[in-house]
NUDO-973233 format. One line per field, with one value per atom (N, C-alpha, C): residue number from 1; residue in one letter; z, y, x. Coordinates in pm, whole numbers, plus 32768, in hexadecimal, padded with zeros to 4 digits. Layout:
BEGIN
seq <- NUM/...
type <- A/...
zz <- Z/...
yy <- Y/...
xx <- X/...
This chain:
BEGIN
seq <- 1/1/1/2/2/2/3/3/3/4/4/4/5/5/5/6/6/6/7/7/7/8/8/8/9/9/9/10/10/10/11/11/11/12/12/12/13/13/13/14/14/14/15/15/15/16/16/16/17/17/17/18/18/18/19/19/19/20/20/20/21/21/21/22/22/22/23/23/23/24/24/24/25/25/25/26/26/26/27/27/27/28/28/28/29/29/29/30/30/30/31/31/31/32/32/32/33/33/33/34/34/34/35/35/35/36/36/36/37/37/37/38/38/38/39/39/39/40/40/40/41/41/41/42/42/42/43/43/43/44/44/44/45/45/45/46/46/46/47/47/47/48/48/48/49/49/49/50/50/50/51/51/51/52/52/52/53/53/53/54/54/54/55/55/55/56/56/56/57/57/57/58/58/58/59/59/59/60/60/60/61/61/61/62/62/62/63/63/63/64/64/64/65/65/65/66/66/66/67/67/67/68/68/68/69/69/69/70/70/70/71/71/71/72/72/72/73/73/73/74/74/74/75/75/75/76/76/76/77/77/77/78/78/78/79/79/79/80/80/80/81/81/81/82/82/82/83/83/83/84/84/84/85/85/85/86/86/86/87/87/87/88/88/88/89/89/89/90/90/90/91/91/91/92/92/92/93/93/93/94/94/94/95/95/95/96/96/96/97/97/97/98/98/98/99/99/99/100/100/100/101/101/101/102/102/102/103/103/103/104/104/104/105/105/105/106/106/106/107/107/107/108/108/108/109/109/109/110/110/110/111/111/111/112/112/112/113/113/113/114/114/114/115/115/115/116/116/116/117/117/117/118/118/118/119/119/119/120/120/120/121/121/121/122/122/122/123/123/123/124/124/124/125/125/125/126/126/126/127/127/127/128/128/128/129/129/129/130/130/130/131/131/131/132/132/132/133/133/133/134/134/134/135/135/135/136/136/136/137/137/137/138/138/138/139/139/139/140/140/140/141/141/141/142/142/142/143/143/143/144/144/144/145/145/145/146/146/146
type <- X/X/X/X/X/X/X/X/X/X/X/X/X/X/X/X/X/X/X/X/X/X/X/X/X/X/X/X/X/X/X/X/X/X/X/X/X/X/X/X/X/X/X/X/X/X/X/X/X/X/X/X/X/X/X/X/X/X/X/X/X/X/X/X/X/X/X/X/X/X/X/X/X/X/X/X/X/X/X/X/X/X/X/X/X/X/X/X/X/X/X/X/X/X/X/X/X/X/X/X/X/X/X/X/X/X/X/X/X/X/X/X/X/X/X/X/X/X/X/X/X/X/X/X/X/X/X/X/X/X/X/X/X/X/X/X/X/X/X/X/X/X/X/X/X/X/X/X/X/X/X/X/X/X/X/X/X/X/X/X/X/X/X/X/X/X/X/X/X/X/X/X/X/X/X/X/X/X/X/X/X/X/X/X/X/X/X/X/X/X/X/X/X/X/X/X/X/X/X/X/X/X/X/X/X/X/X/X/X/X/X/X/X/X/X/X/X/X/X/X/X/X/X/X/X/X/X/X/X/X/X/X/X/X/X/X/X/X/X/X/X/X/X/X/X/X/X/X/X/X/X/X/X/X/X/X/X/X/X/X/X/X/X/X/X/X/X/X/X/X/X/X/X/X/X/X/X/X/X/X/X/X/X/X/X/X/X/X/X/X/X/X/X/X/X/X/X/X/X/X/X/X/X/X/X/X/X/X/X/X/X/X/X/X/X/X/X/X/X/X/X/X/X/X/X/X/X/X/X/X/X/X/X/X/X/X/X/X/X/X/X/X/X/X/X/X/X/X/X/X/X/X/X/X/X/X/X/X/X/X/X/X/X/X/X/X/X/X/X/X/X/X/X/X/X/X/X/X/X/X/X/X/X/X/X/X/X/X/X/X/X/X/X/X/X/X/X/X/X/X/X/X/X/X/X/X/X/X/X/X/X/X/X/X/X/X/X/X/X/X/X/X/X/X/X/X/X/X/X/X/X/X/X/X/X/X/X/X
zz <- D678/D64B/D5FC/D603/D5DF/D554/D4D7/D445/D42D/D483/D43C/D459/D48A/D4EB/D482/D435/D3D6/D377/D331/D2A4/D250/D1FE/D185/D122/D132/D0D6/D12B/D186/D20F/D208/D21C/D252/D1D8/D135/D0B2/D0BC/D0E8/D0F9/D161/D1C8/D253/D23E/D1C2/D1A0/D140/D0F3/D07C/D0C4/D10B/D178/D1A7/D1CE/D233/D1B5/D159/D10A/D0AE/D0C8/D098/D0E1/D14F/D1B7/D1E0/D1A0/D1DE/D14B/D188/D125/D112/D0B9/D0B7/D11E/D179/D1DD/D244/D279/D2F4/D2D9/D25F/D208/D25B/D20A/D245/D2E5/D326/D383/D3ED/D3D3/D41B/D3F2/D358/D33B/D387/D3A8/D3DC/D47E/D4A7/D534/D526/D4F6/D4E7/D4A1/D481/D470/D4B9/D529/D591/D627/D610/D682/D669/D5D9/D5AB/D5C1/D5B1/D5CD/D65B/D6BB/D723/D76B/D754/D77F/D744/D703/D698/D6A4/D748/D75A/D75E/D779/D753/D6F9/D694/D635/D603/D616/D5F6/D669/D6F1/D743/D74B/D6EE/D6E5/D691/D612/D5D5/D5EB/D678/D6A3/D691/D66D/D66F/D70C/D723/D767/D7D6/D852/D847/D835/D824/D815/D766/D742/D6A7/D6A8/D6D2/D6D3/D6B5/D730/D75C/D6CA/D6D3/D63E/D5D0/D5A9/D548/D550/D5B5/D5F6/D573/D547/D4FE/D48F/D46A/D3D9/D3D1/D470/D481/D481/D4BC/D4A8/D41D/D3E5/D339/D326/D31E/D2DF/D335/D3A0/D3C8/D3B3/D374/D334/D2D8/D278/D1EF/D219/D27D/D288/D2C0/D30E/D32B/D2BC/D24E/D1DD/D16B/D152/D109/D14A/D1EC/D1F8/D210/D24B/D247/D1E3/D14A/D0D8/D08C/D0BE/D085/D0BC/D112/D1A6/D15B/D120/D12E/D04F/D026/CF8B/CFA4/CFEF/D001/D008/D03B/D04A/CFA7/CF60/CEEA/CE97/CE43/CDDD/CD5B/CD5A/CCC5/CD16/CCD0/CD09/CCB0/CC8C/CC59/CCCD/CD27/CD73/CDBF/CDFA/CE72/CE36/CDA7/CD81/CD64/CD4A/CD66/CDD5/CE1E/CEB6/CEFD/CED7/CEFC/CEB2/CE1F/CDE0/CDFF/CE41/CE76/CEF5/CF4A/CF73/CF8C/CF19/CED2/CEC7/CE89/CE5D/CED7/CF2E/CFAF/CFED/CFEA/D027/CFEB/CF75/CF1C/CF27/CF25/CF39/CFB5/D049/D097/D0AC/D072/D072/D00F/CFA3/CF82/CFC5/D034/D060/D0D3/D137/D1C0/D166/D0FE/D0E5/D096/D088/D064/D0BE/D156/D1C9/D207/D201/D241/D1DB/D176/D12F/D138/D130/D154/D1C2/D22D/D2D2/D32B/D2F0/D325/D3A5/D39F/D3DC/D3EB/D45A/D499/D41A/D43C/D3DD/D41A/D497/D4D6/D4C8/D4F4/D525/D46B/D412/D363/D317/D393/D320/D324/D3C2/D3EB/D3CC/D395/D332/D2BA/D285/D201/D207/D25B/D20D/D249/D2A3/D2AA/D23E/D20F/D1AA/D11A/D10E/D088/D08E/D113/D147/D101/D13F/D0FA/D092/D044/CFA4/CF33/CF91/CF46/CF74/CFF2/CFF3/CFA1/CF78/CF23/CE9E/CE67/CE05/CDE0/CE17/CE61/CE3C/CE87/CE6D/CE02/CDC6/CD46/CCAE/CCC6/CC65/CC9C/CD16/CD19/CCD5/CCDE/CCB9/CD14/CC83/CCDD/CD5A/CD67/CDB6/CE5F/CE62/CEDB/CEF6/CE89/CE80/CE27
yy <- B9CC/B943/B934/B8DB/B898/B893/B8B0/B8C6/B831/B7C0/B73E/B725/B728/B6ED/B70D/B79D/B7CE/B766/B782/B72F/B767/B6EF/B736/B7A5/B7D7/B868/B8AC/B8B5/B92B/B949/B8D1/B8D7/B912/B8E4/B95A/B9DD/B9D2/BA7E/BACA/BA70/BACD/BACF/BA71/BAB2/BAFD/BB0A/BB67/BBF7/BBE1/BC7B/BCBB/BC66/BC81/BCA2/BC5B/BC86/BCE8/BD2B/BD9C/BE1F/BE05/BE3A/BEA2/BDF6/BE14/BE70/BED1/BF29/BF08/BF42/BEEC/BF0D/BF96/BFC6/BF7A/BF31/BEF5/BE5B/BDF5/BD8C/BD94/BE1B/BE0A/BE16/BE48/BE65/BDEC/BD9B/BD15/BCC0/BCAB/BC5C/BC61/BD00/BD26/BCDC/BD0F/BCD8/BC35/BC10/BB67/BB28/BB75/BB18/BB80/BBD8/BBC6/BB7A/BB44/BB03/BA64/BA3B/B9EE/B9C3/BA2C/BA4F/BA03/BA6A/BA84/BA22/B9D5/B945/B8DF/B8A7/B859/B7D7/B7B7/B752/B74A/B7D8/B7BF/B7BC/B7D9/B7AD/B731/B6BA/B640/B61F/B644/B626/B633/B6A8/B6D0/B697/B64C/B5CD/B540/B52D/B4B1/B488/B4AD/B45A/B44C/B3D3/B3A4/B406/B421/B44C/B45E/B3F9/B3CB/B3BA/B3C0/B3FF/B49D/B4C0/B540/B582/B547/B582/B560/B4F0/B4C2/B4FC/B53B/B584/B62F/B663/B6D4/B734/B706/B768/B767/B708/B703/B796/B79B/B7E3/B865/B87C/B904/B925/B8C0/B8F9/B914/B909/B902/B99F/B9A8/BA3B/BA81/BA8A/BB0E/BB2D/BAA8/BB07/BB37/BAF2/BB76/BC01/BC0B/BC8D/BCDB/BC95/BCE9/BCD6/BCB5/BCDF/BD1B/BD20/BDB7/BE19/BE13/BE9E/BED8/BE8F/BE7E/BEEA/BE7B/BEF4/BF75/BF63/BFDD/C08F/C03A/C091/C0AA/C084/C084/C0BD/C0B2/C111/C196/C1EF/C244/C2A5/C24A/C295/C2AF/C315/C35A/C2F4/C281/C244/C1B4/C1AA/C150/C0CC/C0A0/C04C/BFEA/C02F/C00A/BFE7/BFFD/BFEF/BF62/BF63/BEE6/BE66/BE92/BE29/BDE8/BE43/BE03/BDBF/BDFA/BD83/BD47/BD22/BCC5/BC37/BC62/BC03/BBC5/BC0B/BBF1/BB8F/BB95/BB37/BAD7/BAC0/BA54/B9FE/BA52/BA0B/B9C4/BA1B/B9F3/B96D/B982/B906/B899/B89F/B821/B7F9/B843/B820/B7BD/B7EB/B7BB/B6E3/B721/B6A4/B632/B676/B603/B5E3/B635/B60A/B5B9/B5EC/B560/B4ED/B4EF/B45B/B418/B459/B42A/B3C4/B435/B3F0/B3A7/B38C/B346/B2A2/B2B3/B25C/B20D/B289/B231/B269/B28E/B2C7/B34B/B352/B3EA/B3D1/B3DE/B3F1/B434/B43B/B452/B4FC/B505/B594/B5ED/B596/B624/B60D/B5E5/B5DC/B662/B60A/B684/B6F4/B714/B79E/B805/B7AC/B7E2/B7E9/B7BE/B792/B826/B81F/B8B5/B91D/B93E/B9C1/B9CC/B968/B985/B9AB/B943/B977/B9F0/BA1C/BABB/BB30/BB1B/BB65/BB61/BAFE/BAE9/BB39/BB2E/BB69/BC0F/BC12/BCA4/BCDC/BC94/BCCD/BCDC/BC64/BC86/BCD5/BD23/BD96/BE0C/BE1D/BE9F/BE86/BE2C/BE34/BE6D/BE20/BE3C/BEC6/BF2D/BF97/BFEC/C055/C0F6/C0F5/C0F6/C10A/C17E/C1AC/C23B/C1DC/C182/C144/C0C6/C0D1/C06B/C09A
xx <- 3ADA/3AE6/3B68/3BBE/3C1F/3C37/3C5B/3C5F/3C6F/3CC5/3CC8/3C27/3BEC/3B46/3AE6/3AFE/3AA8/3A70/39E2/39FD/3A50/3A4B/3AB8/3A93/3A39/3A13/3A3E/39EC/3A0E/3A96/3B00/3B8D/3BB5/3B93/3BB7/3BB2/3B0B/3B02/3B5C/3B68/3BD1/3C4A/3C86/3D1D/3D27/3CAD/3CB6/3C8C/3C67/3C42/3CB2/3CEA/3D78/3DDB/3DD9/3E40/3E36/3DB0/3D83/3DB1/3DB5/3DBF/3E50/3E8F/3F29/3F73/3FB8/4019/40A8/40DC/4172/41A6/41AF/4204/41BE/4142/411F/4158/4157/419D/423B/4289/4323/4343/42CE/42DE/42CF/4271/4247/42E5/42D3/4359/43CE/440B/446B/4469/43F6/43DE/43EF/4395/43B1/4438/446C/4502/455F/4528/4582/4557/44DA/44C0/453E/451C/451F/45FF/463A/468C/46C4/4677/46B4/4668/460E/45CA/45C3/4639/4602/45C5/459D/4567/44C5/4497/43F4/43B1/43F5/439B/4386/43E6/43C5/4372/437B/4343/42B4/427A/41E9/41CC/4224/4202/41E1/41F3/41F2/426B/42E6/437C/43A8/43C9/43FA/4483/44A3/44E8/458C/45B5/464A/464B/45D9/45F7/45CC/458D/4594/460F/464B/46F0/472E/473F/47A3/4762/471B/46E0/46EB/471A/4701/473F/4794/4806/47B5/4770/4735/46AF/466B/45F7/4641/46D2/471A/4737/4778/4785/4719/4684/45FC/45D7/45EA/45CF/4653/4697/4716/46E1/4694/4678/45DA/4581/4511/4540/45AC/45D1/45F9/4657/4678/461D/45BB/4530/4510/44DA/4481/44D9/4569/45AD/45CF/45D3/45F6/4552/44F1/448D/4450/4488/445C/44B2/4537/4582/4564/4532/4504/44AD/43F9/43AA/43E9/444D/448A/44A4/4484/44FC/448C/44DF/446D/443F/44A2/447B/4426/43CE/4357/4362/43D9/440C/443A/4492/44C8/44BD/4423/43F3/439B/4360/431F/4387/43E3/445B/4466/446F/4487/43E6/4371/432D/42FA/4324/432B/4352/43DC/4451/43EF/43BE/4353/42DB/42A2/423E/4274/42FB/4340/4358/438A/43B5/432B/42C0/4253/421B/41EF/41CE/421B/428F/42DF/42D8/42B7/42AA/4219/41A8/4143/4136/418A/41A2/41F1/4249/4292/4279/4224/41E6/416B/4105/40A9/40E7/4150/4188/4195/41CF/41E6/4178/4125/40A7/4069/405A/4027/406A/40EC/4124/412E/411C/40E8/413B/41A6/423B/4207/41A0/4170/40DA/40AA/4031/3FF1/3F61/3EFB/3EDE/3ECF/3EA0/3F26/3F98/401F/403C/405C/4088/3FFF/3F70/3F25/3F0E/3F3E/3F66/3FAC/4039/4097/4087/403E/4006/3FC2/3F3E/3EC1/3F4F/3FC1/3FE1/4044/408A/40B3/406A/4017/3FAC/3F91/3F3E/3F12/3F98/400B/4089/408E/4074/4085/402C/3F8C/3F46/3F38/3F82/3FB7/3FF5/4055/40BA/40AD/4025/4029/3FC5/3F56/3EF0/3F6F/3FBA/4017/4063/4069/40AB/403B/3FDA/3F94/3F3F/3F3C/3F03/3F59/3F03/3F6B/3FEF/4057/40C9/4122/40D5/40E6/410D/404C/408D/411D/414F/41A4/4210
């Protein structure tokens, strides 16, 4: 079943699951992937938003800047997991969280506003939240994993 379809406890509990779930190295690793899809397609993702497609296009460069910096947060923390000081690696998905959270606030402004479908905004909405409360799950665990 569909996570938007859920009730709204259910759909709490299934992103708090998932973001239980997810570790910082599987986090940088999706990120990385998604802002190189994001990159090297920059027309589907407005497109899986419902954008139009001749804005798509005219928007395309904006969806490429937005996937360079998911590539350099997760190659950024991919490559901080690596190191012996565990500072560094919470830095980097700190930066993370930040990115995530702000993402969550500004796709539900979208849709709140109208600017963005209710299903493709709240889609983006729980996977971003999901990341967020990933991140902040590995922040507040033992820092060993992070």
């Amino acid at each position: 079943m569909p996570l938007l379809v859920l009730p709204s406890a259910r759909r709490a509990d299934a992103v708090a699951t998932l973001a239980a779930a997810a570790t910082p190295a599987r986090l940088a690793l999706g990120r990385t992937g998604a802002g190189a899809v994001m990159v090297a397609r920059p027309r589907a993702m407005p497109q899986l938003l419902g954008v139009d497609s001749a804005s798509a296009a005219k928007t395309a460069w904006v969806v490429q800047m937005l996937g360079a910096r998911e590539i350099a947060l997760g190659l950024g923390t991919l490559a901080a997991l690596r190191s012996p000081d565990s500072r560094v690696a919470r830095t980097w998905v700190a930066a993370g969280v930040l990115s995530d959270a702000l993402d969550v606030l500004a796709v539900g402004a979208a849709v709140l506003k109208g600017r963005l479908s209710k299903p493709a905004g709240g889609a983006v909405v729980l996977t971003a939240l999901g990341a967020t409360l990933a991140g902040l799950n590995a922040l507040n665990e033992d820092t060993s994993g992070v």
